[in-house]
N, C-alpha and C positions, 0 to 999 in steps of 0.2 A: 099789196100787203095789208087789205083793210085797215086803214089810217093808222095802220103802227109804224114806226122809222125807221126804217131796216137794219139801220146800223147798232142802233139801240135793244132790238129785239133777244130776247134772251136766249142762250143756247149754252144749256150743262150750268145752268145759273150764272154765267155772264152772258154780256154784250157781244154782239157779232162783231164790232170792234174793236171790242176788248183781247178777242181769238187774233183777230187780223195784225193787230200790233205787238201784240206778244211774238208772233210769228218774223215781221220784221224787225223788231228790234235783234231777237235772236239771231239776225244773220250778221258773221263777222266784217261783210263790204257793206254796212253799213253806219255812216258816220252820226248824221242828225236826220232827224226824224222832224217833220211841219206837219201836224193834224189842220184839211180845213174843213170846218162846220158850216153848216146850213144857222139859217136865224132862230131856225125855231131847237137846233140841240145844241147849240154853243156853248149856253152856262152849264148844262151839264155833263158835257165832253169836256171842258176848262177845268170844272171841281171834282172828274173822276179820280176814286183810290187807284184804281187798275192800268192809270197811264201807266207805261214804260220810262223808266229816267230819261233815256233815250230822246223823247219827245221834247223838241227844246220849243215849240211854240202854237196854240192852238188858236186860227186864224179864222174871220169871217170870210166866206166863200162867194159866190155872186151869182146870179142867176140864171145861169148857163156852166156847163161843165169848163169850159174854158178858162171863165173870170174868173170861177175857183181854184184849177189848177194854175194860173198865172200869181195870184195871192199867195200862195204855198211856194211858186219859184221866186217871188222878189225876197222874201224871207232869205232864202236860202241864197240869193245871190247878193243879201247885203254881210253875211257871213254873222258869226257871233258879236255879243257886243265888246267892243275892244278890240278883235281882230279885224283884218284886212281882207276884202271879199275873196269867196273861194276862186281858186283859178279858174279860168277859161274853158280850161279841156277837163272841167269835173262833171261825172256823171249824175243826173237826174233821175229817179226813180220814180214815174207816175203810178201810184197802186191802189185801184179799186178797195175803200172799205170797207164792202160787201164783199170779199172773197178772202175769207180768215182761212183756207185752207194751202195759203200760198206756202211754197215749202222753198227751205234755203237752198237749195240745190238750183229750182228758177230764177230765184233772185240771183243769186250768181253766174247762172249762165246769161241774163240780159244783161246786168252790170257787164260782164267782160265783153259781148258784144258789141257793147255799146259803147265801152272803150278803143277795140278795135276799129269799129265802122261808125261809128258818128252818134248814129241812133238802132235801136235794136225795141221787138215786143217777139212776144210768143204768140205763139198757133195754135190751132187744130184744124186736121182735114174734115172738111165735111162728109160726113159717113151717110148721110141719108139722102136718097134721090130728092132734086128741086123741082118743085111746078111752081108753074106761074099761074093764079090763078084771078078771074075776073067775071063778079059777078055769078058768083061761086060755083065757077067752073073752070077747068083745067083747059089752059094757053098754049101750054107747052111744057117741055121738059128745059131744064138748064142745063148747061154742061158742067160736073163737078169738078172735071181733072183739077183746075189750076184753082178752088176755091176755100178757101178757108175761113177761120173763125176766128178774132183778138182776143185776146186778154189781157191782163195787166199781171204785174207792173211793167210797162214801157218808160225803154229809155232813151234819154236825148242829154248828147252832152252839151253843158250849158249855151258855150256860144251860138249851138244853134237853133237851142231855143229862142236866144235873144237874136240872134238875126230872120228867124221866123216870126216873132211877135214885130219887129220892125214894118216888114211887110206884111202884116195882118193883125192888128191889132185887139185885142183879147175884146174890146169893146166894140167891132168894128159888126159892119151888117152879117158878117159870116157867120155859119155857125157848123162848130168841128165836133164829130159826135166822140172823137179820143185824138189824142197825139198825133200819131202817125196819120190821118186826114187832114192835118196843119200841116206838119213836112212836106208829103206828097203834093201838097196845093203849091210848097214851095220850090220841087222840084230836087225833094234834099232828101238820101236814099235814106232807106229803112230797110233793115237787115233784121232776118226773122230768124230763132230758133224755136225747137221744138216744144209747144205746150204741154200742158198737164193735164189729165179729163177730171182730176180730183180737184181741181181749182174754178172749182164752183163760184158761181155770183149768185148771192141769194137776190131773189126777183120777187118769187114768190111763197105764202107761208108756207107750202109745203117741200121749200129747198131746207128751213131752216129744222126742219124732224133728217133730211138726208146728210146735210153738215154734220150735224151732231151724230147721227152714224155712224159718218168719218169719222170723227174724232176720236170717238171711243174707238175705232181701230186700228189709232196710230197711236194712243196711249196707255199705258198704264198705271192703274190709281194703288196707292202707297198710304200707310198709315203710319204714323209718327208720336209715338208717347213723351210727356216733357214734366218733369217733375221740380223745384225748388224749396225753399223752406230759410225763412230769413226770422231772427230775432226782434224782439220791441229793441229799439235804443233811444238816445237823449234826442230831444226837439221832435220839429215838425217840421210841415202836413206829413199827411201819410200818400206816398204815390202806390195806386193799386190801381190793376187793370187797365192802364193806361188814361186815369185821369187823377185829382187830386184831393182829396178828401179833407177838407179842414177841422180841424179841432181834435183830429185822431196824430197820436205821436209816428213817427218814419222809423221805417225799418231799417235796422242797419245793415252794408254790405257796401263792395267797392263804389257801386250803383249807383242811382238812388232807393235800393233795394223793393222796388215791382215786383213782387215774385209771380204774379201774374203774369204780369209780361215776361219773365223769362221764362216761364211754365212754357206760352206759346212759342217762346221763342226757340227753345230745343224740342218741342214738339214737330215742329217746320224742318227743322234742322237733321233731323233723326227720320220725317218721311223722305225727305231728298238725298237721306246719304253722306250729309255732308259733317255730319260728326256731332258735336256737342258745343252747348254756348261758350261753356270754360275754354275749351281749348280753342274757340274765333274769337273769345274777349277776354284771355287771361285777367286775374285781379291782379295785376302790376301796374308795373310804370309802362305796357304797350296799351293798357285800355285807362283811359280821362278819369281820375279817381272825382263820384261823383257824375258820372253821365249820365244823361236821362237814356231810364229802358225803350222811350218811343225810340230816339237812334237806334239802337241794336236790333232793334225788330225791324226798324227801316232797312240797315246791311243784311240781314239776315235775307230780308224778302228780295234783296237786290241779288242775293248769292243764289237763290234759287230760280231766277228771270235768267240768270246766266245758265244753270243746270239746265235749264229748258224745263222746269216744273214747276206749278202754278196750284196754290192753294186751291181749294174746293170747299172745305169743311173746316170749322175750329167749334171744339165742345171743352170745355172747363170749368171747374169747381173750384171753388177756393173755400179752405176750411181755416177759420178765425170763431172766436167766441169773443172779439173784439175788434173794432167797432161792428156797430148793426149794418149789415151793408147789404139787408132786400129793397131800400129807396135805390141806390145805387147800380141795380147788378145792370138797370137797360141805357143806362149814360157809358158804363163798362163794356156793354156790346156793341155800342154803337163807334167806342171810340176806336175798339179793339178790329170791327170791320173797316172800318176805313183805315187804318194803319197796315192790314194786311190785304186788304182790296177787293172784298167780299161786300156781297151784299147783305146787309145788317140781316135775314132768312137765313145764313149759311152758318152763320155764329151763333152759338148756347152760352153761357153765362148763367154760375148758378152758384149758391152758398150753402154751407154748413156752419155747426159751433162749433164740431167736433166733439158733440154730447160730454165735454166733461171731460173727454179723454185726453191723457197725453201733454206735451207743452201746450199746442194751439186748443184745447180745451182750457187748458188753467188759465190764456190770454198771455201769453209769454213770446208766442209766435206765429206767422201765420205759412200757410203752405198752400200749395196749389199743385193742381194737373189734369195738364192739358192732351188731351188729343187730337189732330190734325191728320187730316187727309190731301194730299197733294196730287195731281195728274202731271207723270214725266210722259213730256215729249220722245220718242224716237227717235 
């Protein structure tokens, strides 16, 4: 990968794991999710916007595939905190985070697999003749009948994980190049269904131009307009675009009146389909009189991880002729892409006075609006 990190490398303006995770958390058999990291991208897989809620723990990994994925199953075999470890016969899900192209349909057929038969991975037959070659010259031919190819996610229900790592310990002189090379050394079946050929492992730079190929041909990108308009009212700060401005008076509204933030907020809301801010935060007694707009925009972008659609683009204006806010508009972008999981590139942020015109000309109120582009999943 020419010393870039594979997982980290960009595709459609996110992270190859950022695709990868989105994809599992979207699948209904899955409960919690354990990220583990390498040393050198830990703090910044730990402080990404584009985690999944899903994700309950982002763990250091070890220097073999194994110690990694044995850190990721003690997590999850000492269960959450407060509750009591998960059962015995709970499935494991090992999943390359170089292969964002995993579709739920996979994951559910090895889950159940694997609930049936102990442990389960997917396949692919080998479609191209094998030589052996030595000394770069041709040995021989192989026989393909019976040979195929791994992939992830592979699964093992837990106890026999832990009765494989008994006998072979994650630190031990072995070394298991995936899962099922641990079982099999323990004599503990693994049961295969059928793989996916779109279930790519990016290896090399020129996987992550054919991923993103995929991609765009499993979805389609949606555009969302979102519009608001709130009054000056009594006190302060002023909350706008997701950060806090001192010495400017607060807008009124059930809120904290951001009308920035709900510009974005039904702008998201409107590419996904999923309606309008009013009607997922009535002003009553169902929505916190007083809640800060970062939450709303938080459920918002959670209601679209469930739609399977994932922001791309945020552009908005906000038109005030009070306060001056061109010091302000890149504290606003920055705060506005981490809130919706963008990389601070994919967000615009931009002001007018509204020439004079109108209430937000005379400084009476301010307005906004947003546009936003989402890609839905298939």
């Amino acid at each position: 990968m020419n010393g870039v990190d594979k997982v980290l490398a960009p595709i459609a303006g996110r992270p190859v794991l950022a695709w990868t995770l989105d994809a599992i958390a979207a699948s209904p058999v899955v409960a919690r999710i354990v990220v583990v990291a390498s040393a050198g991208n830990i703090d910044s897989v730990r402080g990404a916007p584009w985690l999944p809620d899903r994700v309950e723990r982002v763990v250091l990994g070890g220097d073999r595939r194994q110690a990694s994925v044995a850190a990721g199953v003690d997590v999850l075999a000492a269960g959450r905190a407060g509750e009591t470890p998960d059962a015995a016969d709970g499935v494991v899900l090992v999943h390359d985070g170089a292969r964002p192209l995993v579709t739920g349909a996979l994951i559910e057929a090895v889950a159940d697999a694997t609930a049936r038969h102990g442990a389960a991975i997917p396949v692919m037959p080998v479609a191209e003749t094998v030589k052996r070659v030595a000394d770069d010259l041709i040995t021989g031919t192989v026989d393909r009948t019976d040979l195929v190819t791994a992939q992830t996610p592979q699964g093992v229900r837990a106890d026999l994980f832990a009765r494989a790592y008994e006998r072979f310990p994650p630190d031990g002189p072995e070394t298991w190049t995936d899962e099922a090379a641990l079982l099999e050394a323990c004599r503990i079946a693994v049961h295969v269904v059928p793989g996916d050929p779109s279930n790519l492992k990016v290896t090399q730079p020129a996987d992550l131009e054919r991923v993103e190929m995929l991609l765009a041909g499993t979805a389609t990108t949606r555009v969302g307009i979102g519009h608001d308009s709130h009054p000056f009212g009594p006190g302060g700060p002023l909350a706008l675009g997701g950060i806090v401005i001192e010495g400017a008076p607060r807008l009124t509204g059930h809120s904290d009146g951001d009308v920035a933030l709900h510009a974005v907020a039904d702008a998201l809301l409107g590419a996904a389909g999923l309606g309008d801010l009013g009607g997922v935060f009535p002003a009553d007694e169902r929505t916190p009189r007083g809640i800060a707009s970062r939450e709303l925009v938080a459920e918002v972008c959670a209601r679209l991880g469930s739609a399977r659609c994932r922001p791309v683009a945020v552009d908005l204006t906000i038109v005030a002729a009070r306060p001056r806010l061109a010091d302000h508009l890149g504290e606003m972008r920055s705060a506005i892409a981490g809130l919706v999981g963008l990389d601070e590139a994919a967000v615009n942020v931009k002001a007018s006075t509204g020439n004079l015109d109108g209430s937000e000309g005379a400084g009476r109120t301010i307005s906004a609006l947003a546009v936003a582009t989402v890609v839905a999943s298939r």
